[in-house]
C-alpha positions as CSV (number, residue, x, y, z in Angstrom):
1,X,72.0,105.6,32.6
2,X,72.1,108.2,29.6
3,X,70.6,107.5,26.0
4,X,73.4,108.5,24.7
5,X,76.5,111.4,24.7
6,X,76.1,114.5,22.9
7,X,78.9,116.9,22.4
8,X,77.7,120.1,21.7
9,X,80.0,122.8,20.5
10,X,78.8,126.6,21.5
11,X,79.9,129.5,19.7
12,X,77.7,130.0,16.1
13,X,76.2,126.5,16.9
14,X,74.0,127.4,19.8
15,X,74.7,130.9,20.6
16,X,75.8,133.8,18.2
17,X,79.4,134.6,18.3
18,X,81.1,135.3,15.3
19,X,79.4,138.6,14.4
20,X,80.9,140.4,17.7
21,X,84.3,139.1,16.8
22,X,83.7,140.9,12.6
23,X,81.9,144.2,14.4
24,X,85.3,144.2,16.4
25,X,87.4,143.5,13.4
26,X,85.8,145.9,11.0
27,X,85.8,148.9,13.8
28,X,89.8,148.3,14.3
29,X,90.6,148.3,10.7
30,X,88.7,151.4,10.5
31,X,90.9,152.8,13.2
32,X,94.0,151.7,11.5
33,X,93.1,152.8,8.1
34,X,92.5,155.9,9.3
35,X,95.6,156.2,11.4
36,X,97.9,155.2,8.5
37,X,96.3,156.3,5.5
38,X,95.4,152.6,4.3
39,X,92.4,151.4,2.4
40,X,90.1,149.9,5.5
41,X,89.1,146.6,3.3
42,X,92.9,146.0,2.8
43,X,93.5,146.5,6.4
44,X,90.3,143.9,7.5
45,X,91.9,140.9,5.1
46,X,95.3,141.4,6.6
47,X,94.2,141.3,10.0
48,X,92.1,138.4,9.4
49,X,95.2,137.0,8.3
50,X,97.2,137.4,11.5
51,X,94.0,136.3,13.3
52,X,94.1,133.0,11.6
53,X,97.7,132.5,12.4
54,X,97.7,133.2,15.6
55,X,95.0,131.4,16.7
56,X,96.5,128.7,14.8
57,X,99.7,129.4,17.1
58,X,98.4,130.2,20.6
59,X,94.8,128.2,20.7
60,X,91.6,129.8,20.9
61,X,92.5,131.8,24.0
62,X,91.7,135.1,25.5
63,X,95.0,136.4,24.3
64,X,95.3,135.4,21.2
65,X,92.6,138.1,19.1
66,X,93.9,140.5,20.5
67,X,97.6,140.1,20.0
68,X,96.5,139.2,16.7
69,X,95.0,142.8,15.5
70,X,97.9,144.9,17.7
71,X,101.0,142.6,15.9
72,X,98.7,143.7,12.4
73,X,98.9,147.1,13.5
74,X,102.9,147.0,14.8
75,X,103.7,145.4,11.2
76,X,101.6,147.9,9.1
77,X,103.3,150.8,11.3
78,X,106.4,149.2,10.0
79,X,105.9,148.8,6.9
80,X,104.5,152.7,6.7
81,X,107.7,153.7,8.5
82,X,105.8,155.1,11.4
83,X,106.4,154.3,14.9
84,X,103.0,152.4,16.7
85,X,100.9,154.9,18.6
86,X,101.0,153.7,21.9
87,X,97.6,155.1,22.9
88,X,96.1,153.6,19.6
89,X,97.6,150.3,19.9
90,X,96.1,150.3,24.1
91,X,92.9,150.8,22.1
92,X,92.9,148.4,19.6
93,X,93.5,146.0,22.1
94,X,90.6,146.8,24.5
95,X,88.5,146.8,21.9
96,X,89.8,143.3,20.5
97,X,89.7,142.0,24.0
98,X,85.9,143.5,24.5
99,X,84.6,140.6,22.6
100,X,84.7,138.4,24.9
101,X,82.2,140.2,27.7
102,X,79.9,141.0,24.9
103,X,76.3,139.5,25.7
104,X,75.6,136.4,23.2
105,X,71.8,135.6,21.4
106,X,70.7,132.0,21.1
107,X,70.8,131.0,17.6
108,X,67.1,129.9,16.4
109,X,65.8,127.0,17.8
110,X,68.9,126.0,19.8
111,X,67.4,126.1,22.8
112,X,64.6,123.9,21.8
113,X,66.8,121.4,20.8
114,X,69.0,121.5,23.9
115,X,66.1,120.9,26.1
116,X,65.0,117.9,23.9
117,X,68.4,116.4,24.4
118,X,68.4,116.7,28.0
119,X,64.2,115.4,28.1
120,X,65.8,112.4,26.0
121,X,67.7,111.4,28.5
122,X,71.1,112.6,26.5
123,X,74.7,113.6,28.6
124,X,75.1,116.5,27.4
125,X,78.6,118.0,27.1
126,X,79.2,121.6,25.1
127,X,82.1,120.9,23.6
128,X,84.0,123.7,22.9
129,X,87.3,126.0,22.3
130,X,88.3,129.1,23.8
131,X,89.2,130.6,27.2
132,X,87.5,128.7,30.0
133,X,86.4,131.4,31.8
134,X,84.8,133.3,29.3
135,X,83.2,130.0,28.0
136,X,81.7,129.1,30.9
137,X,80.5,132.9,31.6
138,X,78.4,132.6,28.2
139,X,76.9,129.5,29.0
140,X,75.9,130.6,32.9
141,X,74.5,133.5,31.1
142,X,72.7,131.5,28.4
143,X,70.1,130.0,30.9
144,X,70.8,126.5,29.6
145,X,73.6,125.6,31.9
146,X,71.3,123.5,34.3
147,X,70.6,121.5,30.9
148,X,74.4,121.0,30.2
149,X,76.1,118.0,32.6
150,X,79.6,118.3,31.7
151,X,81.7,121.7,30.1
152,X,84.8,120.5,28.0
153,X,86.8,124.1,27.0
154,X,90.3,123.7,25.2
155,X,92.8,125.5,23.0
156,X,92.3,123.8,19.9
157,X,89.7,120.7,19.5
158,X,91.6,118.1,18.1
159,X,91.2,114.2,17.7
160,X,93.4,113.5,20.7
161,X,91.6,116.7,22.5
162,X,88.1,115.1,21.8
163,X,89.2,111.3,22.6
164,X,90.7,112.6,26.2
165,X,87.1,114.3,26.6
166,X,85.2,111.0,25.7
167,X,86.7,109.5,28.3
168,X,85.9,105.9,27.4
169,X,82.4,106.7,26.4
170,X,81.3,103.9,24.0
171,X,81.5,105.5,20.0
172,X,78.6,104.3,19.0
173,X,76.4,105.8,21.4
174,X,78.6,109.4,20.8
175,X,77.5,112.2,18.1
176,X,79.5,115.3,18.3
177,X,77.2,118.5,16.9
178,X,78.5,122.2,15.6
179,X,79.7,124.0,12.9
180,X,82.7,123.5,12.2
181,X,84.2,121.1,9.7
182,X,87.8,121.9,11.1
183,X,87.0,121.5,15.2
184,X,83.8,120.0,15.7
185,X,83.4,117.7,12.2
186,X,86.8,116.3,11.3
187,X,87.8,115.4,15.2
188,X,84.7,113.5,15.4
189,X,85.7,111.4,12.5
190,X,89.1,111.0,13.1
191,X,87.5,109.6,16.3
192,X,85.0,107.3,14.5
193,X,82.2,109.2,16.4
194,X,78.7,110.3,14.4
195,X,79.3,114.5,13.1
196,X,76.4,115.9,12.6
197,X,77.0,119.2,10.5
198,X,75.6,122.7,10.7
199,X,77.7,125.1,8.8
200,X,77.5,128.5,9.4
201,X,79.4,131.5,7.3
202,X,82.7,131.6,9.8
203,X,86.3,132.5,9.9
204,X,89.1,130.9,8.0
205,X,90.4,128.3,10.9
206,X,87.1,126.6,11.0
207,X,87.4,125.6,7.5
208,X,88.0,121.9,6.3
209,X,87.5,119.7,3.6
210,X,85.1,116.8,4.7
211,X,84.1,113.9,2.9
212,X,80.1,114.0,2.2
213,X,79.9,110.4,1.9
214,X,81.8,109.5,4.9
215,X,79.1,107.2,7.1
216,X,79.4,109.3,9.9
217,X,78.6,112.6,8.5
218,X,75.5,114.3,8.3
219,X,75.4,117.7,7.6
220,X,71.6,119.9,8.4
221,X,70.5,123.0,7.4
222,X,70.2,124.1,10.7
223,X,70.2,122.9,14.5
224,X,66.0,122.0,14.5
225,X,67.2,119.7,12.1
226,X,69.1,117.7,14.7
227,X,66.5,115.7,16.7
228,X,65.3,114.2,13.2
229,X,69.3,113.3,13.2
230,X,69.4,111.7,16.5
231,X,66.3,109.9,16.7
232,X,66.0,107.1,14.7
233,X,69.7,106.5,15.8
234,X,68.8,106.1,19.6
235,X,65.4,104.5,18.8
236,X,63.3,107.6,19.8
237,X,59.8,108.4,18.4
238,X,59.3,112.3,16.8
């Protein structure tokens, strides 16, 4: 019998992730600039741009960053007049795709906190978008996964994605934890399930506009904040 269900996103809420995907971004605009004649800043907010969209399009899948930075470069090839080098385009996509083998840091404290979830007697579920086998690769290779119970990896994480993953788990006894106010913070309200907040500086599709008041929000500074969250909620002494 569990305390209670945690749903725990990953990326930039327990382990770092967004900083590989800008290293990426600001090495291929380099490469582009370069290649073209373009002004590399210009390049990086365009790109950004077609990232947005097409994760927006596809889902959070393995395809979709780097189709996103080779259709920037095929349209600013066009726009140039040039035809796309095929050898450069080959390696802006390796190097797009790349991010997803790169070795991920636990974010401070977030492994302190996921051990005192599972010691409270929490299910805990990361909760989280993106391919599933690179997902589950980071978490095997986080050295929490014999922490995690269940592993719930979609395209996009949506109100009717998260109510299919609560799978009649009562709400009250639910709290959905990450960063984002777009995939982890309004789902969980849609859903009338506790969002506890920890923003992080992130990428364009993870942005939202929540309501501060809303009863079901709480928003920390970071994730050590969480047990002080959780605890007085689930009737557990600190």
């Amino acid at each position: 019998m569990y305390r209670g269900f945690v749903f725990l996103d990953w990326d930039d809420t327990v382990a770092e992730n967004i900083t590989h995907f800008v290293q990426a971004e600001q090495a291929m605009s380099r490469l582009m600039a370069g290649a073209l004649g373009l002004d590399a800043a210009a390049v990086y907010a365009r790109g950004r741009s077609f990232d947005v969209e097409t994760a927006r399009r596809m889902g959070l899948v393995r395809l979709s960053f780097p189709t996103a930075w080779t259709a920037c470069y095929d349209a600013l090839c066009h726009e140039a007049g040039e035809a796309p080098d095929k050898e450069l385009r080959r390696q802006l996509w390796a190097m797009a795709d790349s991010v997803y083998e790169a070795e991920q840091a636990l974010l401070p404290g977030a492994a302190d906190v996921v051990n005192w979830l599972f010691a409270q007697g929490f299910e805990i579920t990361v909760w989280t978008a993106g391919d599933p086998r690179a997902q589950n690769r980071k978490i095997d290779r986080s050295g929490l996964g014999d922490r995690v119970h269940r592993r719930c990896v979609v395209p996009h994480k949506t109100p009717g994605a998260l109510r299919t993953a609560l799978a009649g788990r009562a709400l009250p006894q639910v709290a959905v934890i990450g960063n984002s106010a777009a995939s982890d913070v309004l789902p969980a309200l849609a859903v009338g399930v506790l969002a506890v907040h920890v923003p992080t500086d992130t990428w364009e599709y993870d942005h939202g506009e929540v309501d501060p008041d809303h009863p079901l929000y709480v928003q920390v500074d970071q994730i050590e904040s969480v047990p002080g969250v959780l605890a007085p909620r689930f009737g557990i002494k600190v």
